[in-house]
C-alpha positions in Angstrom: -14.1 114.4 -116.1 -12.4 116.5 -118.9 -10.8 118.4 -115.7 -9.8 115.4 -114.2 -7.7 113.9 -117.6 -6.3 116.9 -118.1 -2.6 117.5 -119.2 -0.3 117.9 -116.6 2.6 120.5 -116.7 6.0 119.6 -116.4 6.6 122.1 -113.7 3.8 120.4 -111.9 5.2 116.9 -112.5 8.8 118.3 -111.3 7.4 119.7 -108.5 5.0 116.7 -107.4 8.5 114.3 -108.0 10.5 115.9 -105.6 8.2 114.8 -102.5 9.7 111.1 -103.3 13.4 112.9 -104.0 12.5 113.6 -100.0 11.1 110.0 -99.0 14.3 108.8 -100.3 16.3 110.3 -97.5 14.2 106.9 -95.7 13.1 104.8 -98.4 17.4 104.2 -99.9 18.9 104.8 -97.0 16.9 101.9 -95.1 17.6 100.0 -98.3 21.3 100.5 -98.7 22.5 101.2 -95.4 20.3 99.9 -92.7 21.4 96.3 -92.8 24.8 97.5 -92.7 24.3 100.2 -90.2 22.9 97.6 -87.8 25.4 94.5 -88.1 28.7 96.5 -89.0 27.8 100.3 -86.6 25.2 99.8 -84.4 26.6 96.2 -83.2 23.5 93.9 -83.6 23.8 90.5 -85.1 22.7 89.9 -88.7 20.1 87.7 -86.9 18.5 89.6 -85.1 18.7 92.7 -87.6 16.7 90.1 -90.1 14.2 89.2 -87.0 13.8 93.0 -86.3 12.7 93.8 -89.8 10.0 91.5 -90.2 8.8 92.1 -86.4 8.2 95.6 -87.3 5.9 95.0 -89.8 3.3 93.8 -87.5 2.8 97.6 -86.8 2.4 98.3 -90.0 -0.3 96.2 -90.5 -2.8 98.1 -88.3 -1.4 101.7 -89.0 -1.1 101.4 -92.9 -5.0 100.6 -93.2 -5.8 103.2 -90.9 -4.0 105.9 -92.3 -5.2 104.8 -96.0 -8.8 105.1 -94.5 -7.6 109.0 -92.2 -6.5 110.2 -95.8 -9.8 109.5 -97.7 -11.8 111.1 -95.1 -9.8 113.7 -94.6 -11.0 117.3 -96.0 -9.1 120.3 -96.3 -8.8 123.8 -98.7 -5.5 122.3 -99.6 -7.1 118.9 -100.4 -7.2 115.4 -99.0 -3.4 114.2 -99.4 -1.4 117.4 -100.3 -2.0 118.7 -96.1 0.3 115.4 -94.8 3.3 116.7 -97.1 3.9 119.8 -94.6 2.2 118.4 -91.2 4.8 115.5 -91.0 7.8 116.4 -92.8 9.6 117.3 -89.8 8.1 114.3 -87.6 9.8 112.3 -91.0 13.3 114.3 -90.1 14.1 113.2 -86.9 12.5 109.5 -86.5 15.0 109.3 -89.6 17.4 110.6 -87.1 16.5 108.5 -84.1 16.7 105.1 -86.2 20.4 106.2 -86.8 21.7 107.0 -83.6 23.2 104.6 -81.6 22.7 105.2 -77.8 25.2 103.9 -75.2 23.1 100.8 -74.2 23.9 97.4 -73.8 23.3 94.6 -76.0 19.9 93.9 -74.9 19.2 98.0 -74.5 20.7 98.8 -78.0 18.0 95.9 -79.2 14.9 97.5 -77.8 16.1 100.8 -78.9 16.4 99.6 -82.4 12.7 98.3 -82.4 11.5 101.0 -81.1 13.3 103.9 -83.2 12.6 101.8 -86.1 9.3 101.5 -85.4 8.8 104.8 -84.9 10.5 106.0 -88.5 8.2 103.3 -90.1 4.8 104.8 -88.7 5.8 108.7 -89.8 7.1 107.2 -92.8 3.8 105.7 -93.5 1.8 108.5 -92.4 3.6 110.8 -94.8 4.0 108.6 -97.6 0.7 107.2 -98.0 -1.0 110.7 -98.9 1.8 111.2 -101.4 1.6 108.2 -103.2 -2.0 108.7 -103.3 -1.8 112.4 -104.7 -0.7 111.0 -107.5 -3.9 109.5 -108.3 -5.5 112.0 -107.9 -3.7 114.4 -110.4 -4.8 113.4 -113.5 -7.2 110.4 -114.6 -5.4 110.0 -117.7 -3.6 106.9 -117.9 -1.1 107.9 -120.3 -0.1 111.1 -118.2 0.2 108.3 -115.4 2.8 106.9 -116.9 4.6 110.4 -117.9 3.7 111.8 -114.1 5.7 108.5 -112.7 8.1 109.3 -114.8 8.7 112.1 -113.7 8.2 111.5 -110.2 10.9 108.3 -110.2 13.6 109.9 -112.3 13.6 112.2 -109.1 13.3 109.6 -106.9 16.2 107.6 -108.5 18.0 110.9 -108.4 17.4 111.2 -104.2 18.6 107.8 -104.2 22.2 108.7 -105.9 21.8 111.4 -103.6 21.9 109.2 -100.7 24.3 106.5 -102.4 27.0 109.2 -103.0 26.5 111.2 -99.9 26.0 109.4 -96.5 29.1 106.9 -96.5 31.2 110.0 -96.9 29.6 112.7 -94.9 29.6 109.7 -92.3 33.3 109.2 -92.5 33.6 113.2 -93.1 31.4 114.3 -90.1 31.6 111.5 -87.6 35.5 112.3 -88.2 36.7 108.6 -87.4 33.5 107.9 -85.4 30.9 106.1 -87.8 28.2 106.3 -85.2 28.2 109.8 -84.9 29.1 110.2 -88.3 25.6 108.1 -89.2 23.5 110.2 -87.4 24.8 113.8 -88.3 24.7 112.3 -92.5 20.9 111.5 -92.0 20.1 114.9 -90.3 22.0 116.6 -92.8 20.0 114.7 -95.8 16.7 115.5 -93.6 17.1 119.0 -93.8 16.7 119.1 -97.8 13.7 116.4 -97.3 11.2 119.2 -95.2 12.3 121.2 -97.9 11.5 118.9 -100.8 8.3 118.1 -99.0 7.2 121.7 -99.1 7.8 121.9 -102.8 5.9 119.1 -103.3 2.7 120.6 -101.7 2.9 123.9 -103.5 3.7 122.7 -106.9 1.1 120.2 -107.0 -2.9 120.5 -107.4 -5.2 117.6 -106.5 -8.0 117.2 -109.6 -9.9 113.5 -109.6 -13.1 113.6 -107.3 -14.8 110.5 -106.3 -18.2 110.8 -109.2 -21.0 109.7 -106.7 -21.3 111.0 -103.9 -21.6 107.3 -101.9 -20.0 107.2 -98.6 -19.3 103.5 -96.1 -17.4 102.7 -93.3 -14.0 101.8 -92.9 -14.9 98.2 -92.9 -16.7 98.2 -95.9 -14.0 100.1 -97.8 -11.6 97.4 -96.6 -13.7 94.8 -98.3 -14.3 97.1 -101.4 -10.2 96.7 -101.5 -9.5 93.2 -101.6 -12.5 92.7 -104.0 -10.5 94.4 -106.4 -8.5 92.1 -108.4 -6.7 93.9 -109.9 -5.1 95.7 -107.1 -4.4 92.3 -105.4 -2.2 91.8 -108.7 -0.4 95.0 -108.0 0.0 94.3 -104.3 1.2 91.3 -104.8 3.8 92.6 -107.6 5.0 95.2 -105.1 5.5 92.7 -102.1 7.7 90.4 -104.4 9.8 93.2 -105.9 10.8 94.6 -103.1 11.8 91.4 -101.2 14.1 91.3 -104.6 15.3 95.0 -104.7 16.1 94.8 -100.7 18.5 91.7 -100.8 19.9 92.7 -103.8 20.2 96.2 -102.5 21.1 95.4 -99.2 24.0 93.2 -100.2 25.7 95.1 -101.9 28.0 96.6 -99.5 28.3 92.8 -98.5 29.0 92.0 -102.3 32.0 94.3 -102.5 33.9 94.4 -99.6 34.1 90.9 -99.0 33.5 89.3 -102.6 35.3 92.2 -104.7 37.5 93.6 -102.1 36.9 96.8 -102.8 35.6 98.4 -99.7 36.8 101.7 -100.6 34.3 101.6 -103.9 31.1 101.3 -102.1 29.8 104.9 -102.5 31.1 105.0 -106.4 29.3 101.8 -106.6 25.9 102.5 -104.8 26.0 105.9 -107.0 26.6 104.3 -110.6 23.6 102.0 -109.8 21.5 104.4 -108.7 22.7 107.0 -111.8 21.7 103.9 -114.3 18.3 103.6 -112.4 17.6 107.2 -112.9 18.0 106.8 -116.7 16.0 103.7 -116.6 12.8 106.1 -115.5 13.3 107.8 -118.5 12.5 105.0 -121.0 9.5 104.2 -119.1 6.9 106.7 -121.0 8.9 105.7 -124.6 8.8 102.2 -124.6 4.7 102.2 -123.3 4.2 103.8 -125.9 5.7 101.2 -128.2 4.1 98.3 -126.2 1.5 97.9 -123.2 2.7 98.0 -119.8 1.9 94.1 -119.3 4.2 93.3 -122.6 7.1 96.2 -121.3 6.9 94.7 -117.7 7.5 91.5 -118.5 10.5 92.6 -121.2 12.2 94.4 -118.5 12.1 91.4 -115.9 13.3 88.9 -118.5 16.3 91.4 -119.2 17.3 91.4 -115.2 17.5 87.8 -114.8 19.4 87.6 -117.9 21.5 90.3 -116.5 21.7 88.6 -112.7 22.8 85.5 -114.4 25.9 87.0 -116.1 26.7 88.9 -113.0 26.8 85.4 -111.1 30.0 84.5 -112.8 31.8 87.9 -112.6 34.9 87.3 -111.6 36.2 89.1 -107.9 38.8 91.6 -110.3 36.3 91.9 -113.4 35.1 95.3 -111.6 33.8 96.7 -115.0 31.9 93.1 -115.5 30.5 94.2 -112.0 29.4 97.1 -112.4 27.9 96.8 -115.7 25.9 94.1 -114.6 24.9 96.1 -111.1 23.8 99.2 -113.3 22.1 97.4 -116.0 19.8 95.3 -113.6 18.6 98.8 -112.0 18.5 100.4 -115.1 16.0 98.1 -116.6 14.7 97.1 -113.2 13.9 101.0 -112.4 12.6 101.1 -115.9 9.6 98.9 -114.7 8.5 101.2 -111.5 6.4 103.8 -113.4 4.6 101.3 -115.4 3.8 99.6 -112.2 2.9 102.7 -110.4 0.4 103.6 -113.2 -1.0 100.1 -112.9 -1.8 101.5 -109.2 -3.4 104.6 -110.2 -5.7 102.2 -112.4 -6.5 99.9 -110.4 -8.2 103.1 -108.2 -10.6 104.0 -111.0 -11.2 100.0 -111.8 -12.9 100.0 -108.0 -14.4 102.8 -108.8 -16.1 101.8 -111.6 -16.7 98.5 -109.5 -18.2 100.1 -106.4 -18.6 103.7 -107.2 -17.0 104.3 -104.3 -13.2 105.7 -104.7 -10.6 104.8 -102.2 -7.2 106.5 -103.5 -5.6 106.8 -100.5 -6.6 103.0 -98.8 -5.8 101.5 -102.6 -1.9 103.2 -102.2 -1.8 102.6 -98.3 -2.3 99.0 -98.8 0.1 98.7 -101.8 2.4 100.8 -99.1 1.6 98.3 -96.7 3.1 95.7 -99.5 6.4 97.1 -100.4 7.4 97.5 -96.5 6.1 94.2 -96.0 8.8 93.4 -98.6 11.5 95.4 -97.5 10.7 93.6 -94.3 10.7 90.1 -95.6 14.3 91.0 -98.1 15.8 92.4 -95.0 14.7 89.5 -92.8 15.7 86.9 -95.7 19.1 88.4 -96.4 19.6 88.5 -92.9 19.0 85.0 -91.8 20.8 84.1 -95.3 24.0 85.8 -93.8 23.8 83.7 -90.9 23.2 80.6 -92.4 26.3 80.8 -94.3 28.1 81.9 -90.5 28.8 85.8 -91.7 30.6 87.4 -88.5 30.0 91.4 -88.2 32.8 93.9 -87.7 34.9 90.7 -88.5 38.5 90.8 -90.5 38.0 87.9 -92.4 34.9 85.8 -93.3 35.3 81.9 -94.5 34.9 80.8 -98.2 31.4 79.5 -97.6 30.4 82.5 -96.4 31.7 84.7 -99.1 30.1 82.5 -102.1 27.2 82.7 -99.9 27.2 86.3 -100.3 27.7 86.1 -104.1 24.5 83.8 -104.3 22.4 86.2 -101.8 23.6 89.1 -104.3 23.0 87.6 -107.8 21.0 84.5 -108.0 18.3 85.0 -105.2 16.6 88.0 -106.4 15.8 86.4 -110.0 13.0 84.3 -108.3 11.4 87.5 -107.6 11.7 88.4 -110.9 10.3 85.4 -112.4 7.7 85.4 -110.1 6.6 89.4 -111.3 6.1 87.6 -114.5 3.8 85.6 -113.5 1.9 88.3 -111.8 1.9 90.8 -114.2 0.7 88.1 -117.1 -2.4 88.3 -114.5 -3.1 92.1 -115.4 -5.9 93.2 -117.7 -6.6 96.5 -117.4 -4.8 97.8 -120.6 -5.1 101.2 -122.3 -8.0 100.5 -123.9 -10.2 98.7 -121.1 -9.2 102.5 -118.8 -10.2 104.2 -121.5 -13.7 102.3 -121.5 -13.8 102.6 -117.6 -13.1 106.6 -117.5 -15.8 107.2 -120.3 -18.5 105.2 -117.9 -17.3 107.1 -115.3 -17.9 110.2 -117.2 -21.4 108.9 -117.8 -22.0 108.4 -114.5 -20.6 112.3 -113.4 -23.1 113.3 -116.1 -26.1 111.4 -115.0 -25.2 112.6 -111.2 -25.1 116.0 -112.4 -28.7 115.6 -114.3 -30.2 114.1 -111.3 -28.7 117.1 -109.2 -30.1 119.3 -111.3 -33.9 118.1 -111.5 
């Protein structure tokens, strides 16, 4: 057990970070461009774009489970989750590639391609993701080092997503040269390239420590139910489902937000990047300020500060562009600050069914809480979607009417905060606190001993 707290370098924690510095080349682009790609490039309505996002899910419904259940029982030299970085970084590539290409079909044609190329980049993305998030779990049982390995591992993933903010409108516009369909599709390879890369530092660099203590095995049936008997995790599931179905229509309006609101079109990748640069330093106050306070108290401080912030950005008005982007950096600073408290929640929440069970199901706990954020991205997407109609937004229009620009203000400011309100409530919810691991990972280490006795005799 003394192996499995151990300290974790920061070369390690560098290196392990950079696998979601690759994931971002999915994770922000489908969050910042996709809605836009679809209604504005591709030439679907905003509709159907919102119908095709929560469709999709279905899918993942089956294949998150299952590949949560492939990854626990899988058993390599290289470990159990570290093997997926390199056998499905290129697969990751080019579905990211397919999903933004747009072929020379008809309406109907162009919507059946779009379900089934996003589809496709949702199951790779899945089965690539899953084991990383999981290898994180499975690095250290320390729950402070949690926190500092997220850390880590979001500053970088903040730092893909300026990446991807800063890069793809303008190699689009530079690379498509005046075609933004072609200019789509060559941006994404170009940012898939560096992701196999980034995937292959990931599985060098990182080493996975935490074995399950006893040595009880079950089917996957039984693990499922081992899952939602966990409390706790249902907390965390929960809190990821409701923040991203925040993050995405925030997000995802955006690019709405300023062209037709701010009327500054020609900002959008200045804009997308400052956020994403003030969420990058928000990662770094995360392991400070849990040190100050407990990650319930420091969750629920950073939520109350991005509805205060939302609120004040509600009545920016269209030329206050340094009100605007104050308010747009400070709500994903302090916003990002709250992701690797949450994801150390998740690594907890692995020993706490564990110590429950003795049965340890790292890779189902993190599929499932997978299977939560994309069922959020899906349900933001859908909502901001349908939200767009509702207030009659026209694609690849010239103009839109009043209503449908304050509509967009609303959908960009004011919606979000009931997520946020909502976290609170969650997280309120949450008990296991420093303390309460610490008790759990010294029974564990009981247990290892007792196991090791009996082995023994």
């Amino acid at each position: 057990m003394e192996k499995q707290a151990t300290r974790v370098s920061a070369l390690e924690k560098i290196g392990y970070g950079l696998g979601d510095t690759a994931s971002q080349v999915v994770f922000s682009s489908v969050m910042l461009f996709m809605a836009y790609f679809y209604t504005d490039v591709f030439g679907i309505s905003a509709a159907a774009m919102g119908t095709l996002f929560l469709v999709v899910r279905v899918i993942d419904a089956v294949t998150d489970p299952l590949m949560g259940v492939l990854a626990d029982r899988t058993s390599t030299r290289w470990g159990k989750f570290r093997p997926y970085l390199l056998w499905l970084s290129i697969p990751f590539a080019l579905t990211a590639v397919l999903a933004f290409t747009t072929p020379p079909f008809g309406a109907t044609g162009k919507l059946i391609y779009a379900y089934i190329s996003y589809s496709l980049l949702m199951i790779i993305y899945t089965a690539i993701n899953i084991p990383y998030c999981a290898l994180g779990g499975v690095i250290t049982a320390d729950t402070r080092e949690r926190v500092s390995l997220n850390s880590y591992r979001f500053f970088l993933a903040t730092a893909g997503g300026v990446l991807v903010a800063s890069t793809t409108m303008r190699l689009a516009e530079r690379l498509g040269q005046g075609d933004p369909q072609k200019g789509f599709q060559l941006a994404i390879a170009v940012l898939g390239v560096g992701a196999v890369i980034l995937f292959a530092v990931a599985f060098f660099a990182s080493r996975e420590r935490v074995v399950q203590v006893s040595q009880k095995t079950s089917t996957w049936r039984q693990d499922l139910r081992l899952l939602v008997a966990n409390d706790q995790w249902l907390i965390v599931a929960a809190m990821n489902f409701v923040l991203l179905v925040a993050a995405v229509i925030r997000s995802s309006s955006a690019i709405y937000y300023l062209k037709w609101y701010a009327g500054r079109s020609d900002l959008t990748s200045n804009f997308l990047t400052a956020g994403m640069i003030a969420a990058t330093l928000g990662t770094l106050f995360a392991t400070p300020l849990s040190k100050r306070m407990s990650k319930v108290r420091a969750y629920i401080l950073t939520q109350s500060t991005v509805i205060l912030l939302s609120i004040l950005l509600f009545f920016a008005p269209a030329q206050a562009l340094v009100w605007i982007f104050a308010g747009f950096c400070g709500i994903h600073f302090f916003n990002q600050m709250a992701i690797p408290l949450l994801w150390a929640m998740m690594a907890d929440t692995v020993d706490y069914g564990e110590w429950q069970s003795e049965r340890r199901i790292t890779g189902l706990v993190f599929s499932g809480v997978l299977f939560a954020l994309k069922l959020g991205m899906a349900v933001g997407g859908a909502v901001l979607g349908w939200l767009l109609a509702g207030f009659g937004y026209v694609g690849e229009a010239t103009s839109q009417s009043p209503t449908t620009i304050n509509g967009i203000v609303m959908i960009f400011t004011l919606v979000p905060i009931v997520g946020h309100f909502v976290l609170i409530v969650l997280v309120s919810r949450y008990k296991l606190n420093a303390r309460r691991c610490d008790e759990i990972r010294r029974e564990l280490l009981q247990r290892e001993a007792a196991h090791l006795m009996v082995d023994k005799i």
